[in-house]
N, C-alpha and C positions, 0 to 999 in steps of 0.2 A: 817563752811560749805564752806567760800570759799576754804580752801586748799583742800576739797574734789572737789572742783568744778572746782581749778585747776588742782589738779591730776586729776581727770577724764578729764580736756580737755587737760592736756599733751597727757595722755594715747590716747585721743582721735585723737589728731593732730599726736601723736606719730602712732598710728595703721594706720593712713590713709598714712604716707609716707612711715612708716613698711609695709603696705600692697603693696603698690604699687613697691617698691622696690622688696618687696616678689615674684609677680605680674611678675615683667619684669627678673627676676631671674628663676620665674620658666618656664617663654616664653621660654628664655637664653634655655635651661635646655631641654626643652623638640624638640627645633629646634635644638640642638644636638643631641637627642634621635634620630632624624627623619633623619638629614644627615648621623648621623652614622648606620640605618636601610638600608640607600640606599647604602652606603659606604661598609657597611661588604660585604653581597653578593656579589658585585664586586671585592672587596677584593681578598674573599674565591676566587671567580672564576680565576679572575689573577692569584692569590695565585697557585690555584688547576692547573692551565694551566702551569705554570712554571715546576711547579712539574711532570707533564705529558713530559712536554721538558726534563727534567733533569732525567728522570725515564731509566730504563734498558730495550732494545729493544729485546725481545723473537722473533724468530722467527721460522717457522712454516717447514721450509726448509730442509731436510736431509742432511748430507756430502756430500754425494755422487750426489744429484743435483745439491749442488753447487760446486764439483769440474768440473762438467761436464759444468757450466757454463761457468766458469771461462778458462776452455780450450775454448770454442764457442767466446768467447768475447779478448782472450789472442792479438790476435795480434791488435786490436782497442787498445788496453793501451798503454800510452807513457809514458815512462821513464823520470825521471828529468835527466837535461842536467848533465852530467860529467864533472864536473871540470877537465881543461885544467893545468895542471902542467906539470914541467921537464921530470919527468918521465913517459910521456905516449909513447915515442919513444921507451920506455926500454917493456913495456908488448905487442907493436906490435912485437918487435922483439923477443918476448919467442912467442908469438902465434904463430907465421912465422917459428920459429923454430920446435915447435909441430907439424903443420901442415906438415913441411917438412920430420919431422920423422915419421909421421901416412902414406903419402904417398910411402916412403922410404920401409915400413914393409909391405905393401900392394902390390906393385906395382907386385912381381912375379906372387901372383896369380891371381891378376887381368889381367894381362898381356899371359898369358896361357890363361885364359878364351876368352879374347877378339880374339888371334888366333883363336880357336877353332870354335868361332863364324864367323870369316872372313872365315876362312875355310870351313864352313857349307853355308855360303852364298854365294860366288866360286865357288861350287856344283850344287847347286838351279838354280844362274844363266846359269850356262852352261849348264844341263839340259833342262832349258826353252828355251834359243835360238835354243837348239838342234829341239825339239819339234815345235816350231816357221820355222824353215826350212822344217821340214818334211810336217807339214800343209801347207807350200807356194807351196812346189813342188807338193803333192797332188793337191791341189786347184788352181793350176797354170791355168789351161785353163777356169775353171769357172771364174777367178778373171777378167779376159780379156773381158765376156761375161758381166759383169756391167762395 
């Protein structure tokens, strides 16, 4: 009877630190359950918010409103600066040369035109002062009367 009386008070001494070990194991256990309850949702949500940052932007805009922006807005954009190298002397001097050739192929008829115009306004004017005299000499002795 004693060694039942010992096993049963091992068994007995044994279950109560078994228990309580059990006890604080399963505290352990279940205050993980409970941070990991608060933990996930936050998680997900980070999680889900990342995802929404890193996701592909649809947008709701046509071509065609946004080329028409893009003209509206064009001269507010500033260009990154140009790198300064040897040869930037070299593409003023092809532009300078273009330019000198555009105005070179141009210049007759614009040149005609602008006569024609100086000529048309030469006309105008002499006609007006013509006019301008005749109303003076008309109005001559009324002008004298103010």
């Amino acid at each position: 009877m004693e060694e039942a009386e010992d096993d049963g008070g091992d068994d007995m001494g044994g279950d109560d630190m078994g228990g309580d070990l059990q006890d604080m194991a399963n505290q352990e256990q279940s205050d993980d359950e409970d941070i990991a309850d608060f933990a996930e949702p936050e998680g997900d949500a980070q999680h889900q918010e990342d995802m929404e940052d890193k996701a592909i932007i649809h947008s709701n805009i046509t071509r065609e409103e946004w080329l028409i922006e893009c003209e509206r807005v064009a001269h507010k954009l500033k260009l990154g600066k140009v790198a300064n190298d040897g040869k930037e002397w070299r593409s003023h001097l092809d532009q300078t040369r273009k330019f000198a050739d555009n105005v070179q192929a141009h210049l007759p008829d614009v040149r005609s035109k602008l006569e024609r115009l100086s000529d048309d306004v030469s006309k105008a004017l002499e006609r007006i002062s013509k006019k301008e005299q005749l109303l003076s000499r008309s109005f001559e002795g009324m002008t004298g009367d103010y």
